[in-house]
C-alpha positions as CSV (number, residue, x, y, z in Angstrom):
1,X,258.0,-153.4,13.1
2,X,260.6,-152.7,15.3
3,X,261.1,-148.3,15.7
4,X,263.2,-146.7,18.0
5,X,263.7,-143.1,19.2
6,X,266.8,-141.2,18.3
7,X,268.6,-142.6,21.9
8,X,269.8,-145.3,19.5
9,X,268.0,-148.6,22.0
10,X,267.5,-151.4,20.0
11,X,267.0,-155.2,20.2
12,X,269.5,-156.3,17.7
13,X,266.5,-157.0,15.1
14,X,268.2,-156.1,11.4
15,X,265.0,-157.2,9.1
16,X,262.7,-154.8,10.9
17,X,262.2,-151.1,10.1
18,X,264.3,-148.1,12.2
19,X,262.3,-145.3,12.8
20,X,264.5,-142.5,14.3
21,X,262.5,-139.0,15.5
22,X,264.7,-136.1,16.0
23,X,263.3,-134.1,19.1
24,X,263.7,-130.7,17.5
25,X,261.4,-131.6,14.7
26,X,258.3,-129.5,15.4
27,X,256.3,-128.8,11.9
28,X,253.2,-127.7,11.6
29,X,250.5,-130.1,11.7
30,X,246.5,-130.0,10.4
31,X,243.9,-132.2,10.2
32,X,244.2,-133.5,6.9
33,X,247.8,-134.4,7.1
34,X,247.0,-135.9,10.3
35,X,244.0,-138.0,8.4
36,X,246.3,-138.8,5.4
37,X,248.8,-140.3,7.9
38,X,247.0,-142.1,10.1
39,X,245.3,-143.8,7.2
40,X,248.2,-144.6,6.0
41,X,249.8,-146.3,8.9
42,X,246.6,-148.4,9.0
43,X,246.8,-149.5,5.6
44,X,250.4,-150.4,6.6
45,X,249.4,-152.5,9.2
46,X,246.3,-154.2,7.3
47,X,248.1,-157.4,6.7
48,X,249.8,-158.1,9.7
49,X,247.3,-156.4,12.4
50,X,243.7,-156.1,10.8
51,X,241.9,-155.8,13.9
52,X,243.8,-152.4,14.9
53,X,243.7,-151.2,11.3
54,X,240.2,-151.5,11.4
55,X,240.0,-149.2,14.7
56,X,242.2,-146.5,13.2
57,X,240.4,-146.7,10.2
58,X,236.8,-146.0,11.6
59,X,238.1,-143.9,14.5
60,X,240.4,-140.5,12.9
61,X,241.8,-138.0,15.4
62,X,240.7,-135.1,16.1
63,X,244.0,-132.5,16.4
64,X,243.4,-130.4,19.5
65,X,245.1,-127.4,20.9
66,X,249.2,-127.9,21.4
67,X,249.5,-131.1,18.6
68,X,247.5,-133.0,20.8
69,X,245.4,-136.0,18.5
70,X,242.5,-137.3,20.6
71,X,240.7,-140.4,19.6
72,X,237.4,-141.5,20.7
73,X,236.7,-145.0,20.9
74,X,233.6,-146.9,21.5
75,X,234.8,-149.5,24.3
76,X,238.0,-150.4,26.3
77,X,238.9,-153.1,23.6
78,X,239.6,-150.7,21.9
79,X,241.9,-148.6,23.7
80,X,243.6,-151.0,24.9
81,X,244.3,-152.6,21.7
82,X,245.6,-148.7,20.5
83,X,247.4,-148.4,23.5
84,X,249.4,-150.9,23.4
85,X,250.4,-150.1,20.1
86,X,250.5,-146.4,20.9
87,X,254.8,-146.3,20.7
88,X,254.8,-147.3,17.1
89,X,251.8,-145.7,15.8
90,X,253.3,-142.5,17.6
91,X,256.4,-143.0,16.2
92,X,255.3,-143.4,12.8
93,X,253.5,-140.3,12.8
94,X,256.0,-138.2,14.2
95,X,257.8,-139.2,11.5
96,X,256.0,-138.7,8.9
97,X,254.4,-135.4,10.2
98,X,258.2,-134.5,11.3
99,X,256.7,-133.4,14.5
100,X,258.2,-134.6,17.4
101,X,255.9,-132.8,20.4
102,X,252.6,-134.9,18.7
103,X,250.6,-136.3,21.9
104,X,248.1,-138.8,22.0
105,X,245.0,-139.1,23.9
106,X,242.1,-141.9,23.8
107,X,238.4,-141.1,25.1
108,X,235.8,-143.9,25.3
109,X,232.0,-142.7,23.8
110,X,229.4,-142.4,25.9
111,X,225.9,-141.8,25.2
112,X,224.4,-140.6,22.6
113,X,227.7,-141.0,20.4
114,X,228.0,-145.2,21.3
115,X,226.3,-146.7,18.1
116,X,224.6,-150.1,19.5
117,X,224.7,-152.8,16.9
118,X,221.3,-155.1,17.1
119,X,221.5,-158.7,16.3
120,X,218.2,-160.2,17.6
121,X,214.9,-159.3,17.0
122,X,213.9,-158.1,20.5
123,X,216.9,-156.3,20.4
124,X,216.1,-154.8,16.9
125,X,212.9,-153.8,18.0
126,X,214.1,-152.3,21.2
127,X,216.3,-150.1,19.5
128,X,214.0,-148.7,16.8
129,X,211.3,-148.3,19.0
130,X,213.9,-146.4,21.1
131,X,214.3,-144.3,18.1
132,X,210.8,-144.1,17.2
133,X,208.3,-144.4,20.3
134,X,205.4,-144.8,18.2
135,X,206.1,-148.4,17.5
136,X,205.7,-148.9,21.0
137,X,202.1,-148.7,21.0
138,X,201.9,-149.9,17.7
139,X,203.2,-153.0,18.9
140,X,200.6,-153.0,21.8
141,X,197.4,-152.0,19.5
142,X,198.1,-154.9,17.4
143,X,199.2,-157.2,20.0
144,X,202.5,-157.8,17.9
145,X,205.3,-160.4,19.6
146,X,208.8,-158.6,18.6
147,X,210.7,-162.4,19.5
């Protein structure tokens, strides 16, 4: 998809689409029309970039202060794979939203917020008895092996 801002610079592509944002567009903007968009750019994308549809899909903006979306992510392969994307996912939303001063900002999780995904048994273990610290002794009083 090929979408240009309304300076007119183009590659000379004529099967792609044109997307042309006039600056002085400046509607308002909430949450849900911001939701409703950005879902539907992902299911626009589903077929010829999954992996980033999956990320917008599980990872909605918040809208902030001054039409600022932020997005938090839960590594750097992810922002990297929305940032480099960022023009036309911008673009299509400021279209859509006819709101030209939208900005975009990503945030990596930290903490508490990171979901860790468990695929071993230690590792399964570790984590509920991180969530639970009684099956830590548990595991000790009955001499269990978690491996």
């Amino acid at each position: 998809m090929l979408i240009n801002e309304a300076d007119g610079a183009g590659d000379g592509k004529t099967n792609e689409e044109v997307i042309t944002i006039d600056p002085s567009w400046n509607d308002p903007v909430d949450q849900d029309s911001v939701r409703l968009v950005w879902l539907k750019y992902a299911k626009k994308i589903e077929k010829t970039n999954p992996r980033l549809a999956s990320i917008l899909n599980n990872h909605i903006p918040a809208l902030q202060a001054g039409n600022i979306l932020r997005v938090q992510l839960k590594n750097k392969t992810q922002d990297h794979e929305l940032k480099e994307q960022k023009t036309n996912i911008f673009l299509f939303l400021k279209s859509e939203l006819r709101n030209a001063n939208l900005e975009l900002e990503t945030q990596l999780m930290t903490g508490e917020h990171v979901t860790t995904k468990a695929f071993t048994a230690a590792e399964k273990a570790k984590l509920m008895a991180k969530k639970n610290p009684a099956l830590l002794s548990l595991t000790k009083k009955f001499d269990l092996d978690v491996e």
